[in-house]
N, C-alpha and C positions, 0 to 999 in steps of 0.2 A: 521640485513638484513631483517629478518622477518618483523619487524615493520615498517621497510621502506616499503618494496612492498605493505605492510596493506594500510598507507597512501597514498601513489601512486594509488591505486586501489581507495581508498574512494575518493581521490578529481577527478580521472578520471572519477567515477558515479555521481559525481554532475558537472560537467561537459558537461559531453554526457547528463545530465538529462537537462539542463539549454538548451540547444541547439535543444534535440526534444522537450520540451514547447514552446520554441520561433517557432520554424516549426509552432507547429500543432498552436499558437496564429495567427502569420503572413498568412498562407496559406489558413487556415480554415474559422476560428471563425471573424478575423477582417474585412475582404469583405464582412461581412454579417452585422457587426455588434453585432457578437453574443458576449455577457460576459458572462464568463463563470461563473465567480464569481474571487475572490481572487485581490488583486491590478491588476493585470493584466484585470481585468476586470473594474476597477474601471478605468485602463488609457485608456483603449477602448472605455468607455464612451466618458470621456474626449477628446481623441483625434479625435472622430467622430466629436466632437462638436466645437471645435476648431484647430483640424489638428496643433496641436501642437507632436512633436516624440513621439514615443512609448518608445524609449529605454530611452529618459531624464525623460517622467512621470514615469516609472519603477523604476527608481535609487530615485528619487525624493521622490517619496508615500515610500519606505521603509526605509527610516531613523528613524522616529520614533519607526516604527517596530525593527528597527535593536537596539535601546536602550533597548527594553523591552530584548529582545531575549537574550543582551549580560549579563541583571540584572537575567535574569534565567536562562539560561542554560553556562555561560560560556565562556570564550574565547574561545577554542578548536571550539565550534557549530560557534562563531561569524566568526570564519575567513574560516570557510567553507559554511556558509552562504553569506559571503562579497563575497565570489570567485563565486559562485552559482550566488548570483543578479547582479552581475559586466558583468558575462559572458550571462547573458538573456539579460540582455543591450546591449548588441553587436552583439548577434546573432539574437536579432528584428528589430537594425539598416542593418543590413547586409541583412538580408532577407524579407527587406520593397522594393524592388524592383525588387526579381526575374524573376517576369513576369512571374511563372506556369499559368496554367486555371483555371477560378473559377468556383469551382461547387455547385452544387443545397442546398436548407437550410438544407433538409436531411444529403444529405451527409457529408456538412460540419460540423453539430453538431454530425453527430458520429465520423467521422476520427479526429476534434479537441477536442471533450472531450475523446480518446482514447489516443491519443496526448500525452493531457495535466495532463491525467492522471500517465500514464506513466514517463512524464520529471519528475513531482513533487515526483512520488515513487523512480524515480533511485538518486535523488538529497540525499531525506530521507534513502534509503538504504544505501547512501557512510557517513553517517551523518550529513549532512546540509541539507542545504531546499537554494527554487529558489528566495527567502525573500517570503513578502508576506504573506496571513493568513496561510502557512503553519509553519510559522514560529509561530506565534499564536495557531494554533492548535498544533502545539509538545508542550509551552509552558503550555495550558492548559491540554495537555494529563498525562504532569507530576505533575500537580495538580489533575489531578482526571481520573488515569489508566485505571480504568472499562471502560470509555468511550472513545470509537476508535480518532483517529487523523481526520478519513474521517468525523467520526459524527461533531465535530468541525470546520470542513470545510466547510463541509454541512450548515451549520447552518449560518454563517457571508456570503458566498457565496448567501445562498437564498432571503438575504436580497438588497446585490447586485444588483443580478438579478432583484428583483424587482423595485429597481430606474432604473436601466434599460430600463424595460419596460413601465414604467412612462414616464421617460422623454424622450424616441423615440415614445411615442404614439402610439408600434407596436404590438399586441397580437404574432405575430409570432415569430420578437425579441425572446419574452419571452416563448414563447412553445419550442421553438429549442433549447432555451438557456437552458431550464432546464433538454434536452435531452442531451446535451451536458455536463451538471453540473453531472447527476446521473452516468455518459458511468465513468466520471473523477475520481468521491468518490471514483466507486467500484474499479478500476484499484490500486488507490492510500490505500484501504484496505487490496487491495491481497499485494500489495509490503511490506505494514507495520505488516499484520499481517498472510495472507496468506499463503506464505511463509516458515511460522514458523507453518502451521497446522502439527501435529503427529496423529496417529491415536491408539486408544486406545480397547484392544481386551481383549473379555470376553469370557474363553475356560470352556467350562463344560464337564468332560473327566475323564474315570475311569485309565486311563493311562497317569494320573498328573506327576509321577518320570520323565518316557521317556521323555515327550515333555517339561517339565521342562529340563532337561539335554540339549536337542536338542537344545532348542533355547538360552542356556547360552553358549555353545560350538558354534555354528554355527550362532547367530545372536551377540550374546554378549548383549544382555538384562537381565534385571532382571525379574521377574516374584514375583509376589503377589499370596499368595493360601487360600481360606478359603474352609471348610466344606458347604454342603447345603444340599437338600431333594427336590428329585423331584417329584411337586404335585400329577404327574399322577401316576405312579409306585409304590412311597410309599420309592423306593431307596436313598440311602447316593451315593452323587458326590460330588466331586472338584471342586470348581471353580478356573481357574487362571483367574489374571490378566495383561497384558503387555502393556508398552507403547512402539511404535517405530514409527520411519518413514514411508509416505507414500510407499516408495520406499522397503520398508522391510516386506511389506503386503505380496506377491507370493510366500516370502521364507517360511514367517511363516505359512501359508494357506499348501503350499505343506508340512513343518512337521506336520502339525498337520492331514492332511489324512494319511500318513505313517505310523502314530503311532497311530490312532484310527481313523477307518473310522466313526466309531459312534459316534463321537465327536460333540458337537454342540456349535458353536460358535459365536459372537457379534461384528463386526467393528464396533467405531463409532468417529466421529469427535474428538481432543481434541484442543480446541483453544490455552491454555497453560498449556505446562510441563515444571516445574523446575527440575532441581537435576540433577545430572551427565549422561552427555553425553546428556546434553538435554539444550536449553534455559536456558541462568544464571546458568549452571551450571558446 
C-alpha cells in the first residue's frame, strides 16, 4: 500500500508539474515571444514563426530526447517522463485559447520563468521530467553529480535563447528572456537540491555530556566531539559537531542555551548529508 500511494503521489507531481509549465509557457512567455530556453522554447520559436501547435512541436522535438533518456536512466524515468510530456501537450493545447490578459515583458518574464521553473521542479521531484533538456540535464547530472541539473539547463537553454534573439531581431526578446531563464534555474535548483539543504552546527562548550545527552534524547541526532584550545584564553574545549534539519535548528539552539549560556556556536549550510536519517541513507 505504501508503495502504491509513493507512486500515486510521484506521477500526481509530474502531473501538476506538466500543467503549471504549460500555464506559465501559454499565459506568460508565448504572447511575448519569450523562450525560455528548453524544447519548449525552441517550439516558441518555431511556432512564432510558422503558427504551427505548441502541443504537436512539444511531443515532436522530444522523441529523440525521449531515446537518450530511456538508454540512461531507464524505463521507470521513461514512462514518467512520457506521462509528464503527453500531459504538457495537452495542457498547451488546452490553454492556447483561454483568453486571460496579457501583461507587460516584465511581468511576463518573471511570473513565466517562476512558472516554469516551478512545473519543471514538481515534474523532477515526483521523478520524471516535462521531456525536454530537462530530461538532458538529469541525464548528464548522473554523469557528473557535482554539477547541478539547473547548471545543465542553464547552459543548452542559453544557447536557445540566443537563436532566439537572432532570429526575432529583438534585444528585448532576449533581455526578458534571460530574466525569465535565471527566475526558472533557481526555482528548479531549490526543488532538486534545496530542498534537501541540512544544516550543519559547530558547539564549542564546557558542558559537551549535557547537550550531548539532550540532543540524542530530544532531537535523536548524533553528534561528533573532538578536543581543541581556545587562542584567546589558553583553555581546553569541546567541540561538537551535528547535522540536522532546518526545522531542528530552534530546538537545538534552545538546548544548547539551557545547558551553557557560554556556549558558542556555528550554523552553516550543508548541501549534502548522507548516512542515516539523512539523504541516501
Amino acid at each position: 500500500m505504501k508503495f502504491i500511494n509513493t507512486t500515486l503521489k510521484n506521477y500526481a507531481l509530474v502531473i501538476a508539474g506538466a500543467f503549471v509549465l504549460a500555464f506559465g509557457i501559454m499565459e506568460f512567455l508565448v504572447p511575448h515571444k519569450l523562450a525560455v530556453g528548453g524544447l519548449s522554447g525552441v517550439a516558441t520559436i518555431i511556432h512564432s514563426l510558422t503558427g504551427l501547435q505548441m502541443g504537436l512541436l512539444v511531443a515532436v522535438l522530444n522523441i529523440p530526447i525521449f531515446i537518450l533518456g530511456t538508454i540512461s536512466e531507464g524505463r521507470q524515468f521513461l514512462y514518467k517522463s512520457l506521462l509528464g510530456t503527453l500531459c504538457l501537450s495537452l495542457f498547451l493545447e488546452l490553454l492556447g485559447n483561454s483568453g486571460l490578459p496579457k501583461y507587460d515583458y516584465f511581468l511576463s518574464s518573471v511570473y513565466g520563468g517562476a512558472l516554469s521553473g516551478t512545473g519543471i521542479g514538481l515534474a523532477l521531484l515526483g521523478g520524471g521530467t516535462t521531456g525536454g533538456v530537462d530530461i538532458l540535464g538529469k541525464v548528464l547530472n548522473t554523469k557528473f553529480p557535482r554539477i547541478s541539473i539547473g547548471f545543465f539547463i542553464l547552459l543548452i537553454d542559453v544557447i536557445i535563447l540566443s537563436c532566439a534573439m537572432i532570429i526575432f531581431r529583438n534585444l528585448n526578446i532576449g533581455l526578458y528572456s534571460a530574466v525569465a531563464l535565471f527566475i526558472s534555474i533557481k526555482i528548479v535548483d531549490f526543488f532538486t537540491e534545496g530542498i534537501n539543504f541540512t544544516k550543519t552546527v559547530c558547539i564549542i562548550t564546557n558542558k559537551q555530556q549535557l547537550i550531548t545527552c539532550k540532543i540524542h534524547n530530544e532531537i535523536r541526532r548524533g553528534v561528533t566531539s573532538w578536543e581543541g584550545k581556545g587562542t584567546y584564553t589558553g583553555n581546553d574545549k569541546t567541540v561538537l559537531m551535528c547535522s540536522l534539519s532546518k526545522q531542528e535548528i530552534p530546538r537545538l539552539v534552545k538546548i544548547i542555551n539551557d545547558a551553557d549560556s557560554h556556549a558558542f556556536f556555528i550554523t552553516f549550510d550543508s548541501r549534502e548529508v548522507y548516512g542515516k536519517g539523512f539523504l541516501g541513507g
